[in-house]
mmCIF file as gemmi writes it, N, C-alpha and C atoms, coordinates in Angstrom:
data_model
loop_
_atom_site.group_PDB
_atom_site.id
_atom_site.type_symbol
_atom_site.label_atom_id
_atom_site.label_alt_id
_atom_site.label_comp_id
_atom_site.label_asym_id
_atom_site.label_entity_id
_atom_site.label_seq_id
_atom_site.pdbx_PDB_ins_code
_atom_site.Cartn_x
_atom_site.Cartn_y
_atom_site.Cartn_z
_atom_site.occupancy
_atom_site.B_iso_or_equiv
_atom_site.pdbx_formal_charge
_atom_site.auth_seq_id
_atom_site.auth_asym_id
_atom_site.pdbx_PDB_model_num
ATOM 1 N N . UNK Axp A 1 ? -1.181 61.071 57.269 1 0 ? 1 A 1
ATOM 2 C CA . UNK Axp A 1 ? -1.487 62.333 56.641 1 0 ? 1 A 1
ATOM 3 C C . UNK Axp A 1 ? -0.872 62.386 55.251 1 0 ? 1 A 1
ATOM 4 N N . UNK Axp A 2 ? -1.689 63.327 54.384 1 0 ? 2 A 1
ATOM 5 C CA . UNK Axp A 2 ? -0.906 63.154 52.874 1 0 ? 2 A 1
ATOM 6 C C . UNK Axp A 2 ? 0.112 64.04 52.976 1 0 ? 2 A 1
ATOM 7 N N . UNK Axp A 3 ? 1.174 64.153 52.228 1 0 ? 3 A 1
ATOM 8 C CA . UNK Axp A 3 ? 2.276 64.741 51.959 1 0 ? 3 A 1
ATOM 9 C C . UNK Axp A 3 ? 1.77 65.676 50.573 1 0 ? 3 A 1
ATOM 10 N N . UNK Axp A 4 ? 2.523 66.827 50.429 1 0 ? 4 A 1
ATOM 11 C CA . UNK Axp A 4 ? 1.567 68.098 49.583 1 0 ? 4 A 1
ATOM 12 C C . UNK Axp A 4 ? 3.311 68.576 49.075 1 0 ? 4 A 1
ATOM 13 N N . UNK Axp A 5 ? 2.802 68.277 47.597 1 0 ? 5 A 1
ATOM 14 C CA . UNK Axp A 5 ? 4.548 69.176 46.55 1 0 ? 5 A 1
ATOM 15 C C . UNK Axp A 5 ? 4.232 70.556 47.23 1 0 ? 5 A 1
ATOM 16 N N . UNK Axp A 6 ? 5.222 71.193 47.204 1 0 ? 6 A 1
ATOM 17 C CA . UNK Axp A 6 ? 5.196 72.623 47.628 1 0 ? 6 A 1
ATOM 18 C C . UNK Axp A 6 ? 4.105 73.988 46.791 1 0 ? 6 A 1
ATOM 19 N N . UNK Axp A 7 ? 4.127 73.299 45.397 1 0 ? 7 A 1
ATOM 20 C CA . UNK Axp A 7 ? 2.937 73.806 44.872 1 0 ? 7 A 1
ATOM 21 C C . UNK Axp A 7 ? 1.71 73.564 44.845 1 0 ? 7 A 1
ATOM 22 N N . UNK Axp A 8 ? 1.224 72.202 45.826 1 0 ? 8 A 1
ATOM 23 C CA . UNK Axp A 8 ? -0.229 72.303 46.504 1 0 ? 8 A 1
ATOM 24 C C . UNK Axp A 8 ? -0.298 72.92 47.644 1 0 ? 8 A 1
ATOM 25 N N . UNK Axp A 9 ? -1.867 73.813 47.949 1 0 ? 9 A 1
ATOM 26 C CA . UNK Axp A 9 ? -2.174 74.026 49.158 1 0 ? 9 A 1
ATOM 27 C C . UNK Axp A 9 ? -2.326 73.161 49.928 1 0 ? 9 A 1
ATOM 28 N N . UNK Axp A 10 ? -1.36 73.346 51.431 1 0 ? 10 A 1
ATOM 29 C CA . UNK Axp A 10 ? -2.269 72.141 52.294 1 0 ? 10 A 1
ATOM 30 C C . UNK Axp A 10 ? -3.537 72.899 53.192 1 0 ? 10 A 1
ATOM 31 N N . UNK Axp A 11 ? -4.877 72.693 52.663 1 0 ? 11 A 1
ATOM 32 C CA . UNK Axp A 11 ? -5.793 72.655 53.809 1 0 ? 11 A 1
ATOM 33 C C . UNK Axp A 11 ? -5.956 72.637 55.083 1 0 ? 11 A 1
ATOM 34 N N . UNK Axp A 12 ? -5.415 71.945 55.301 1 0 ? 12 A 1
ATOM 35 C CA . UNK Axp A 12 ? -5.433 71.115 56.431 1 0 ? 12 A 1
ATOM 36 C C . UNK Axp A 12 ? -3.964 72.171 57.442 1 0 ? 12 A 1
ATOM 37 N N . UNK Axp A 13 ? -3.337 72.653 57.168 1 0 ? 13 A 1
ATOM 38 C CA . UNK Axp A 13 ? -2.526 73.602 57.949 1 0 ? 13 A 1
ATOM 39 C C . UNK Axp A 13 ? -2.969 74.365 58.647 1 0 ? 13 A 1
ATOM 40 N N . UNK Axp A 14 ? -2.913 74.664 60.066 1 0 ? 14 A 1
ATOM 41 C CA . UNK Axp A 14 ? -3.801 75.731 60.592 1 0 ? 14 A 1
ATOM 42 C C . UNK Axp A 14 ? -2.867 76.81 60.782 1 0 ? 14 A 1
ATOM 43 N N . UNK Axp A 15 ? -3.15 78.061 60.432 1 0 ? 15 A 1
ATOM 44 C CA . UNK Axp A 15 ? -3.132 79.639 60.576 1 0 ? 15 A 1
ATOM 45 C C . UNK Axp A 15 ? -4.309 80.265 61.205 1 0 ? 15 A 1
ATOM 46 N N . UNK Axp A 16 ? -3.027 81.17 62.25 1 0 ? 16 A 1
ATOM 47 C CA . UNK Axp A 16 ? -3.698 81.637 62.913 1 0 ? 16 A 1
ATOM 48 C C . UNK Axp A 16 ? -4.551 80.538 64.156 1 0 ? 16 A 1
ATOM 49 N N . UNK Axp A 17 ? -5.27 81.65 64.82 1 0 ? 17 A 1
ATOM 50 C CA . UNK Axp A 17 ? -6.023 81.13 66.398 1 0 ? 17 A 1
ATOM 51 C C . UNK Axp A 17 ? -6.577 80.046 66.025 1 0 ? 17 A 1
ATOM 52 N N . UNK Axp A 18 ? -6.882 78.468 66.729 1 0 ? 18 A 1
ATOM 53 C CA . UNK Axp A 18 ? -7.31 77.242 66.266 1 0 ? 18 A 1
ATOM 54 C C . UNK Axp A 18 ? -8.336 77.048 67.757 1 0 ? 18 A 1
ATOM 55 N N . UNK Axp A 19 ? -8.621 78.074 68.193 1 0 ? 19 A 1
ATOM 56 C CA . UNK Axp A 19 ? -9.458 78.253 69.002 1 0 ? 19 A 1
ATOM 57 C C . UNK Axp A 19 ? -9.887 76.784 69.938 1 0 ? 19 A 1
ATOM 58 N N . UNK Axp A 20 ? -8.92 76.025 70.776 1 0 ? 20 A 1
ATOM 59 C CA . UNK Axp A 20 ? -9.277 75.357 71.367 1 0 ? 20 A 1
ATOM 60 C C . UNK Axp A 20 ? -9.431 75.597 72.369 1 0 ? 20 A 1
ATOM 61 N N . UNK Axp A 21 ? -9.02 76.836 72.921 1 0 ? 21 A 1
ATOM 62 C CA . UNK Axp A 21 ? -8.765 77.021 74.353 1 0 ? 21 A 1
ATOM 63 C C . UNK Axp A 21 ? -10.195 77.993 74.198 1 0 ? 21 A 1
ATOM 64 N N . UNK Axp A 22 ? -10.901 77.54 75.621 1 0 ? 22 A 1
ATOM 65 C CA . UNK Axp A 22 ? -12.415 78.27 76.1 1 0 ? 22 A 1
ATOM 66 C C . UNK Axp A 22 ? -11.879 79.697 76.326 1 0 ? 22 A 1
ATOM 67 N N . UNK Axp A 23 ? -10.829 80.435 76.915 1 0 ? 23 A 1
ATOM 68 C CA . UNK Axp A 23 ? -10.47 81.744 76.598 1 0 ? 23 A 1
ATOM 69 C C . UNK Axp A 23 ? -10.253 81.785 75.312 1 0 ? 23 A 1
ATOM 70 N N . UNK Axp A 24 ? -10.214 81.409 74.376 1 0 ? 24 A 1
ATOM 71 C CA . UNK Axp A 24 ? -9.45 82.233 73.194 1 0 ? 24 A 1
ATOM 72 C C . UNK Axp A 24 ? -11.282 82.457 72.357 1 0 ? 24 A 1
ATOM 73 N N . UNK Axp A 25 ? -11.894 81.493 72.859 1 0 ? 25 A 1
ATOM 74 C CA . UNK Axp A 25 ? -13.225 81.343 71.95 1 0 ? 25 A 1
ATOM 75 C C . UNK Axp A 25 ? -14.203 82.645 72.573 1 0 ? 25 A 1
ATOM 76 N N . UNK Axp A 26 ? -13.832 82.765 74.086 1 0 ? 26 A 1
ATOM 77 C CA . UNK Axp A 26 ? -14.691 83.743 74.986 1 0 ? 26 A 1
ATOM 78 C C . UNK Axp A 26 ? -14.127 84.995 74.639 1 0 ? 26 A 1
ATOM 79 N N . UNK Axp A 27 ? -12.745 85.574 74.137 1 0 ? 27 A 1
ATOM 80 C CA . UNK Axp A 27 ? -12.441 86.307 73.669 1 0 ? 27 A 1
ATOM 81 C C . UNK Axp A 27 ? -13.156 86.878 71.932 1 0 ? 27 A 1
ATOM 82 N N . UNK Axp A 28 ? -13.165 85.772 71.251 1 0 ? 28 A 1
ATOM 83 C CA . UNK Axp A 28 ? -13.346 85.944 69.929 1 0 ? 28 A 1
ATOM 84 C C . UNK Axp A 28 ? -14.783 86.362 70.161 1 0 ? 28 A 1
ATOM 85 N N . UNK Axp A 29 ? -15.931 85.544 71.106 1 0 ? 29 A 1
ATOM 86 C CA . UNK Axp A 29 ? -17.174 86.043 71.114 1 0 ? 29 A 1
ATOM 87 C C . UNK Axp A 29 ? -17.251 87.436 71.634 1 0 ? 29 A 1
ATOM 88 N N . UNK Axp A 30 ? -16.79 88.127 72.617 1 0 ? 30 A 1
ATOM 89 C CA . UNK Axp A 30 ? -16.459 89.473 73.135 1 0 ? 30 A 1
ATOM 90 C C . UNK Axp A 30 ? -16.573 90.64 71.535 1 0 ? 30 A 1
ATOM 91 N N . UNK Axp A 31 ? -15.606 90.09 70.503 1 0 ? 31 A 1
ATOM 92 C CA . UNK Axp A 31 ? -14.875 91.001 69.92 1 0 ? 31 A 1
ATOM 93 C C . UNK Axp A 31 ? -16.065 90.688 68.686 1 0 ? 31 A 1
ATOM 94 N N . UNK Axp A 32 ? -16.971 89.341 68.262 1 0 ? 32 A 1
ATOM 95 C CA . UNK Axp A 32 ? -17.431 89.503 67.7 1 0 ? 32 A 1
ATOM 96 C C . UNK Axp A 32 ? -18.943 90.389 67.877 1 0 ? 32 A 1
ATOM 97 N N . UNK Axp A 33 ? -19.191 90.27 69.625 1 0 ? 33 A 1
ATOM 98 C CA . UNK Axp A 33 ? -20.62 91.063 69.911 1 0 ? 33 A 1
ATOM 99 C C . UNK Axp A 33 ? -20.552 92.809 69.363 1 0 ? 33 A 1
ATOM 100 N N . UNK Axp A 34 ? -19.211 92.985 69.684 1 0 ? 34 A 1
ATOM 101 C CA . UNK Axp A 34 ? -18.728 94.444 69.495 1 0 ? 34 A 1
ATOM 102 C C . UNK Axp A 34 ? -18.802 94.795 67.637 1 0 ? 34 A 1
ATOM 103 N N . UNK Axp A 35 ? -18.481 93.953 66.967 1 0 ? 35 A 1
ATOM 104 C CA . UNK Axp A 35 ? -18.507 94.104 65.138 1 0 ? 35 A 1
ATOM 105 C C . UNK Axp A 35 ? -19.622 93.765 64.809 1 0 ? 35 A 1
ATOM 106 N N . UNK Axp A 36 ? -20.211 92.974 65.362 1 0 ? 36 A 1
ATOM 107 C CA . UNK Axp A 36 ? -21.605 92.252 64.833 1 0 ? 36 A 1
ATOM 108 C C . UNK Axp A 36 ? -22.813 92.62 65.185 1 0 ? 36 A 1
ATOM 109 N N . UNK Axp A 37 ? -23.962 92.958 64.147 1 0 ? 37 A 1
ATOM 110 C CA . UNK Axp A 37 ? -25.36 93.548 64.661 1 0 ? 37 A 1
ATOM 111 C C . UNK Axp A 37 ? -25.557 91.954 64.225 1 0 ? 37 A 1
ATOM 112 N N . UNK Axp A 38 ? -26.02 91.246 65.263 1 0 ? 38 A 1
ATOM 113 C CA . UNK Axp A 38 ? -26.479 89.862 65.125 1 0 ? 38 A 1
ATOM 114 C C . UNK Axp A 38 ? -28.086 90.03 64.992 1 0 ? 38 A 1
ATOM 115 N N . UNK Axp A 39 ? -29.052 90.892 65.153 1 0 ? 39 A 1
ATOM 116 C CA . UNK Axp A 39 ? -30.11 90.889 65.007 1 0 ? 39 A 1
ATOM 117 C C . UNK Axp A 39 ? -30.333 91.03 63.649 1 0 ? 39 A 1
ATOM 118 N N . UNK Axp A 40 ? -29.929 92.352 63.564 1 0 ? 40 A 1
ATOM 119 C CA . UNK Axp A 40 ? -29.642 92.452 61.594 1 0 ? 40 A 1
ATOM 120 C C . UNK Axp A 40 ? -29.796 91.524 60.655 1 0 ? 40 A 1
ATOM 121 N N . UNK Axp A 41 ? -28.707 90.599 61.328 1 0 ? 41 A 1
ATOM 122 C CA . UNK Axp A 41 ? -28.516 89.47 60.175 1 0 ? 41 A 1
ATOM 123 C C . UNK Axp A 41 ? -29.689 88.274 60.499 1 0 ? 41 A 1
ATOM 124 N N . UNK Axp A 42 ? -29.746 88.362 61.754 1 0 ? 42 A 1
ATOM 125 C CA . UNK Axp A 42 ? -30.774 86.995 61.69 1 0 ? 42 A 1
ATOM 126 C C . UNK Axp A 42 ? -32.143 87.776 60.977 1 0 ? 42 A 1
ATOM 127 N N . UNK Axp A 43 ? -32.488 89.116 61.24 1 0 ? 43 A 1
ATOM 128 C CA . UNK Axp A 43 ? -33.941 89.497 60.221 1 0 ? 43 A 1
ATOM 129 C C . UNK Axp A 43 ? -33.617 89.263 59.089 1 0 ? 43 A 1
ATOM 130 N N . UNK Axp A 44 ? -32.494 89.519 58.33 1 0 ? 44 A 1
ATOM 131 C CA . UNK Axp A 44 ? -32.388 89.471 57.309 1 0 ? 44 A 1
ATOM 132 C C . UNK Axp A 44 ? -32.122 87.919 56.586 1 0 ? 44 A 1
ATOM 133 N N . UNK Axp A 45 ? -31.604 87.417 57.367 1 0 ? 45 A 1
ATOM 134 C CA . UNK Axp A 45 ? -31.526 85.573 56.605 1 0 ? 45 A 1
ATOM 135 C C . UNK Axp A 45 ? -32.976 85.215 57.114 1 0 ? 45 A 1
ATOM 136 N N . UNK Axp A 46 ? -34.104 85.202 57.714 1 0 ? 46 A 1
ATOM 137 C CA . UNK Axp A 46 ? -35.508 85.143 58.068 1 0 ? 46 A 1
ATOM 138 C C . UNK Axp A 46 ? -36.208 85.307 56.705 1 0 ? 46 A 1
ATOM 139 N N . UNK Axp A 47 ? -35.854 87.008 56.29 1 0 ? 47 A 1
ATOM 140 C CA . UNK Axp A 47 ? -36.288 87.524 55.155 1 0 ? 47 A 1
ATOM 141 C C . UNK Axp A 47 ? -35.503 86.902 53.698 1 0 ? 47 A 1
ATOM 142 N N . UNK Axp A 48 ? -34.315 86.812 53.594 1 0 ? 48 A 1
ATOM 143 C CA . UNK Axp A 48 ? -33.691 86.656 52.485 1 0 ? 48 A 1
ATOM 144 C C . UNK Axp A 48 ? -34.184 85.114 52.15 1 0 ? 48 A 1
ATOM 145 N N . UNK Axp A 49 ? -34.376 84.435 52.972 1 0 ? 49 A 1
ATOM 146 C CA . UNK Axp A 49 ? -34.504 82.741 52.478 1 0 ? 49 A 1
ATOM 147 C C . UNK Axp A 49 ? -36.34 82.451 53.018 1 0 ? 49 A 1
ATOM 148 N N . UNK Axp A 50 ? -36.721 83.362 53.519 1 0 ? 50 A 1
ATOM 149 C CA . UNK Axp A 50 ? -38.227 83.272 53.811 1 0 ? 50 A 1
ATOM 150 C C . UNK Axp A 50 ? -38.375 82.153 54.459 1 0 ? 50 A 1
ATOM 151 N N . UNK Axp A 51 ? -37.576 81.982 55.637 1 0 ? 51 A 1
ATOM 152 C CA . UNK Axp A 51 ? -37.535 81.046 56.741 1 0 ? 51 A 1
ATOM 153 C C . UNK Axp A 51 ? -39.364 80.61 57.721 1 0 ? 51 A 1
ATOM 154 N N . UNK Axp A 52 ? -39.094 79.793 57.563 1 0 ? 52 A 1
ATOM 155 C CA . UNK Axp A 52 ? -40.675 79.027 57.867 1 0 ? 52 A 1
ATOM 156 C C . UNK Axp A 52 ? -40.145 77.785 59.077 1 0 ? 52 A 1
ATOM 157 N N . UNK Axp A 53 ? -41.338 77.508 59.44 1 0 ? 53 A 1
ATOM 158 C CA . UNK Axp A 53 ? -41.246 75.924 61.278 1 0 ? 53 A 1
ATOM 159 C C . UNK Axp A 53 ? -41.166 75.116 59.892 1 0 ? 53 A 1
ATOM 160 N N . UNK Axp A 54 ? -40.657 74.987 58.794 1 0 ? 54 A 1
ATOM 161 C CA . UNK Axp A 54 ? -40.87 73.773 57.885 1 0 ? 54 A 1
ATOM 162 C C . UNK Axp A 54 ? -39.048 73.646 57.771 1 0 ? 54 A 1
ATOM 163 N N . UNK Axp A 55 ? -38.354 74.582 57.568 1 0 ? 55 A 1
ATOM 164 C CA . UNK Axp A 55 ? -37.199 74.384 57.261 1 0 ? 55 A 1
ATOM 165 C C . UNK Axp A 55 ? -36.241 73.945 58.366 1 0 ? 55 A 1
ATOM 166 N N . UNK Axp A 56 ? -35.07 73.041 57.783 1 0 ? 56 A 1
ATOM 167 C CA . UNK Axp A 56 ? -34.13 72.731 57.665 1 0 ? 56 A 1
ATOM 168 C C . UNK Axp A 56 ? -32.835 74.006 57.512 1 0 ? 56 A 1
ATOM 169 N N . UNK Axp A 57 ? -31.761 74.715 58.528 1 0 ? 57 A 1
ATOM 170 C CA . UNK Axp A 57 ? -30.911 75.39 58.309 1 0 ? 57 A 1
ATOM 171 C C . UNK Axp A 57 ? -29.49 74.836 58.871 1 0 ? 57 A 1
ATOM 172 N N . UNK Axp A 58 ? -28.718 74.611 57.262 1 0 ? 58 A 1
ATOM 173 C CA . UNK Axp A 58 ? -27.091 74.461 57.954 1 0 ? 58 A 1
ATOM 174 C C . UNK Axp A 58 ? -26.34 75.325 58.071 1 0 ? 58 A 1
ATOM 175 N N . UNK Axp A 59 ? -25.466 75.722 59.002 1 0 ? 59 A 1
ATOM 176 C CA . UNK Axp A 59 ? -24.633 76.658 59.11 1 0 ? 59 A 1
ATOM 177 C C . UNK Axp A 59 ? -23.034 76.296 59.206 1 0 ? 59 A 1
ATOM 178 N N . UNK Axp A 60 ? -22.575 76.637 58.271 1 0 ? 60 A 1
ATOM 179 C CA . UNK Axp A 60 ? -21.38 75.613 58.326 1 0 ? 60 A 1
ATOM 180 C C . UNK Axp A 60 ? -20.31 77.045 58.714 1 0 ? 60 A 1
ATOM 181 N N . UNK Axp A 61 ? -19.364 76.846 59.61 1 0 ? 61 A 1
ATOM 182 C CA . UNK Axp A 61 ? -18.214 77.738 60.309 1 0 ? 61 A 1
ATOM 183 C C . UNK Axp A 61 ? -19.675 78.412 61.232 1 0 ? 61 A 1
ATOM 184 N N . UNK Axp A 62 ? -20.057 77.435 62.214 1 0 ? 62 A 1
ATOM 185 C CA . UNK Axp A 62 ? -21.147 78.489 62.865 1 0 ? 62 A 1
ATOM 186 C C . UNK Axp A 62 ? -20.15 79.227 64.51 1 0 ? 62 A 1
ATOM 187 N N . UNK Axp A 63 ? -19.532 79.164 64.451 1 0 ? 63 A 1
ATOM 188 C CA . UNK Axp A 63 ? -18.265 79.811 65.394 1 0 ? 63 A 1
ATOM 189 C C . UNK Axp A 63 ? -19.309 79.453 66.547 1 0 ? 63 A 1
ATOM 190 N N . UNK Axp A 64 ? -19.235 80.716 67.513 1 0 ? 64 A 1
ATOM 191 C CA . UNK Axp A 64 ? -20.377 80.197 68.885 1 0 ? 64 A 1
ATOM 192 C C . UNK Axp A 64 ? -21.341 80.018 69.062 1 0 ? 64 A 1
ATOM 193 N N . UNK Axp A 65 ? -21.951 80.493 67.832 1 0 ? 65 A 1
ATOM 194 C CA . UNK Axp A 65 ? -23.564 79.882 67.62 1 0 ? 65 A 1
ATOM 195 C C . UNK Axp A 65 ? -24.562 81.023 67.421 1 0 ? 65 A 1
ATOM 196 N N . UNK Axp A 66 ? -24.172 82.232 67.84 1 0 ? 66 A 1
ATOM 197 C CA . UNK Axp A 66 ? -24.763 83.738 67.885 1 0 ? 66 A 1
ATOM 198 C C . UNK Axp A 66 ? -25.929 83.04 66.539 1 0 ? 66 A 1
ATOM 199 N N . UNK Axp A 67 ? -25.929 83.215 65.084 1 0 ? 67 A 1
ATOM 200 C CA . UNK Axp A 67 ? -26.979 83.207 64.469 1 0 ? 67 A 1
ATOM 201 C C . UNK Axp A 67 ? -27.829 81.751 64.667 1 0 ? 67 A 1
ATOM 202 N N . UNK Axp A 68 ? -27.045 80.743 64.574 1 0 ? 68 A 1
ATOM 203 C CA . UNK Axp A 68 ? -27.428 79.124 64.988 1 0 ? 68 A 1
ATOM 204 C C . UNK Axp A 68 ? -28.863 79.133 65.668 1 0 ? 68 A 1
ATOM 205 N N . UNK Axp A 69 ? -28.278 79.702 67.091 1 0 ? 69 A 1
ATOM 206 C CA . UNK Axp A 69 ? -28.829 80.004 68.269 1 0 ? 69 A 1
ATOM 207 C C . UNK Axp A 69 ? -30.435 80.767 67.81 1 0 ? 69 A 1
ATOM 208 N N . UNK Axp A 70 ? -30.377 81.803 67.78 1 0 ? 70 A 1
ATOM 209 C CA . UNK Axp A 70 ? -31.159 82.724 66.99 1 0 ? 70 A 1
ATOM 210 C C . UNK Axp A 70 ? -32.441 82.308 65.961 1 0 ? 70 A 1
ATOM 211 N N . UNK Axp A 71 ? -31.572 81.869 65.533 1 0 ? 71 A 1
ATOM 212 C CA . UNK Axp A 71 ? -32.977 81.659 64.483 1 0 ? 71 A 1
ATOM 213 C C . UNK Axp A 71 ? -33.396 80.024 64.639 1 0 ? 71 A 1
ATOM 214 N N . UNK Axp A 72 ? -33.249 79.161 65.508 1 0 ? 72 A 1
ATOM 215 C CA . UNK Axp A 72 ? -33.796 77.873 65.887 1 0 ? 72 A 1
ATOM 216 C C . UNK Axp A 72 ? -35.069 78.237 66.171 1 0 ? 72 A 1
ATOM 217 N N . UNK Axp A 73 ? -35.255 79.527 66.339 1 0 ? 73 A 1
ATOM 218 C CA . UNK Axp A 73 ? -36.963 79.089 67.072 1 0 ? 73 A 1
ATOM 219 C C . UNK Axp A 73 ? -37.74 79.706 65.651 1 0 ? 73 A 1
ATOM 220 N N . UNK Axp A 74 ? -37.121 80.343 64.786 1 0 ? 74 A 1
ATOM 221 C CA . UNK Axp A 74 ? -37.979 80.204 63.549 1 0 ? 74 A 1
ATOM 222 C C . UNK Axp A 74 ? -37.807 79.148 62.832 1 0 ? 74 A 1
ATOM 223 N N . UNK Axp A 75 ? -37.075 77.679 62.752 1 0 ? 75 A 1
ATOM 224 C CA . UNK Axp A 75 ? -37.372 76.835 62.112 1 0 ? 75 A 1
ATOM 225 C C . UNK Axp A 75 ? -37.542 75.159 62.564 1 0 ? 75 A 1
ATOM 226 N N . UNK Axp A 76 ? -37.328 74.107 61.723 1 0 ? 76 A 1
ATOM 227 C CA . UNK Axp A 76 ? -37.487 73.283 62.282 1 0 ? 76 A 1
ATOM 228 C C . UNK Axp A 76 ? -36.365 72.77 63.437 1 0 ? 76 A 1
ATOM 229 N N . UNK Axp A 77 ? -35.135 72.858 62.301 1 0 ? 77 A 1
ATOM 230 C CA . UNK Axp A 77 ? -33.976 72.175 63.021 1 0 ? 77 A 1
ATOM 231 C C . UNK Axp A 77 ? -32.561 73.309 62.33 1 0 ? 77 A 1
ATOM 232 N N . UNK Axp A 78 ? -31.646 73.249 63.708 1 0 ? 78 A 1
ATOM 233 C CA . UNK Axp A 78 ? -30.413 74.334 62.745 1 0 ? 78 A 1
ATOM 234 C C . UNK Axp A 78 ? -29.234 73.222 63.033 1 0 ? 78 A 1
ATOM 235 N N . UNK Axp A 79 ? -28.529 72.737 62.38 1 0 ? 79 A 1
ATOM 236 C CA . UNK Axp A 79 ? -27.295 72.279 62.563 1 0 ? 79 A 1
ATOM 237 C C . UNK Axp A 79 ? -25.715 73.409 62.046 1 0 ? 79 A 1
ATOM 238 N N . UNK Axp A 80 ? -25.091 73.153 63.422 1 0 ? 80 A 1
ATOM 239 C CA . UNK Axp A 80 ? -24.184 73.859 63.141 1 0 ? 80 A 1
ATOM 240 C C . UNK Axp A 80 ? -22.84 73.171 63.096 1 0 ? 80 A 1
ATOM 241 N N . UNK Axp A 81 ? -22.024 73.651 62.21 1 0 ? 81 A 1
ATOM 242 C CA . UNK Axp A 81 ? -20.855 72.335 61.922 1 0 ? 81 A 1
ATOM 243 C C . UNK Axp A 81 ? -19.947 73.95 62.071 1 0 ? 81 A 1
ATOM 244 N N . UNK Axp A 82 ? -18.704 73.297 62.785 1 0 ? 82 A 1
ATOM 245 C CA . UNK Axp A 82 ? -17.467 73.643 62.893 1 0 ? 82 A 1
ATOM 246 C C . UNK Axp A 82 ? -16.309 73.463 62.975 1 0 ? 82 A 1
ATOM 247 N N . UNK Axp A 83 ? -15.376 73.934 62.495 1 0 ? 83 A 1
ATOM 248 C CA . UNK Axp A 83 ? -13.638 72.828 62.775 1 0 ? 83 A 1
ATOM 249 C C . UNK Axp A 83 ? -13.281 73.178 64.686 1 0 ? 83 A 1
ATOM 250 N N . UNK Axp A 84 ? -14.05 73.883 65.221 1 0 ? 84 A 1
ATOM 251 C CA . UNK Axp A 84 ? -13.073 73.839 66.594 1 0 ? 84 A 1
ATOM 252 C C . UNK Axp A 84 ? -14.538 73.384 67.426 1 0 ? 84 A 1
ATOM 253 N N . UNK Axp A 85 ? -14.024 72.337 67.731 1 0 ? 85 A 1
ATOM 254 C CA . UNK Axp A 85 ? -15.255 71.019 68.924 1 0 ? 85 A 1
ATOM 255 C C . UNK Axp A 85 ? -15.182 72.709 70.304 1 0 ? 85 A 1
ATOM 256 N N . UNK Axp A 86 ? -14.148 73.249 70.44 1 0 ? 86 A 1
ATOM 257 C CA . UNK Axp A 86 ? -14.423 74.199 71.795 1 0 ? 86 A 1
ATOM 258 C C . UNK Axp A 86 ? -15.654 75.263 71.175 1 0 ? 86 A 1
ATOM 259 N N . UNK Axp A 87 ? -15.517 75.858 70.08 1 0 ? 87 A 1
ATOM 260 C CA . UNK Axp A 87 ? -16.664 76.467 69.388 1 0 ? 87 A 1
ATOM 261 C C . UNK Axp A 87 ? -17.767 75.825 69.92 1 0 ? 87 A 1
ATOM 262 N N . UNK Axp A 88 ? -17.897 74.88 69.359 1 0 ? 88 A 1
ATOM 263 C CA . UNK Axp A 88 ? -19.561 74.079 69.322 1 0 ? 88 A 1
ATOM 264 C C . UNK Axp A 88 ? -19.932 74.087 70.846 1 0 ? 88 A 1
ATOM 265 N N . UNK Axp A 89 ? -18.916 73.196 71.61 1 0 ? 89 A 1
ATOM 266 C CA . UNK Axp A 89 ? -19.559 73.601 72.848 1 0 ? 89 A 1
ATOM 267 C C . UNK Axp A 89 ? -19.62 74.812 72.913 1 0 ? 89 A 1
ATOM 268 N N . UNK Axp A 90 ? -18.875 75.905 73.254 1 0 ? 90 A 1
ATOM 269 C CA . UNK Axp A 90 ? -19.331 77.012 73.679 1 0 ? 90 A 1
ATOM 270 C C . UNK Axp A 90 ? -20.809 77.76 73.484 1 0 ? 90 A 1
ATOM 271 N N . UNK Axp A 91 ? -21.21 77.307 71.75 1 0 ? 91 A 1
ATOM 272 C CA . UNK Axp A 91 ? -22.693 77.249 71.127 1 0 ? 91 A 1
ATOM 273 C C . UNK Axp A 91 ? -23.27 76.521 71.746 1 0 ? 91 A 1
């Protein structure tokens, strides 16, 4: 691992929940169904990028997959990239 002078950020430090544990991820999805109008947003990224069966969508921090999920059947292919492997499965 690199070593970081005290006046670089290290990246790579995790703060806060690192969500490996399947409770901590089943929790975070709970709390996000409750903040999140997930329909909302998937009409609106449909509409905002004029999503077509031709496109290609990356979603990068796709947490459990709520929009991922969602809008796969309006396009070709969705890849979702995340730092916690328990995320993805859970998506």
């Amino acid at each position: 691992m690199r070593n970081f002078n005290n006046w670089q950020y290290n990246e790579l430090k995790q703060i806060g929940v690192d969500y490996t544990e399947v409770k901590e991820v089943e929790a975070y999805d709970r709390q996000m169904q409750k903040l999140r109008d997930i329909q909302s947003e998937v009409s609106a990224f449909i509409d905002g990028v004029e999503l077509d069966s031709s496109h290609t969508v990356l979603e990068i921090g796709t947490g459990t997959g709520e929009l991922a999920v969602r809008i796969a059947k309006y396009c070709k292919r969705v890849i979702g990239v995340d730092i916690s492997s328990t995320m993805l499965d859970f998506a």
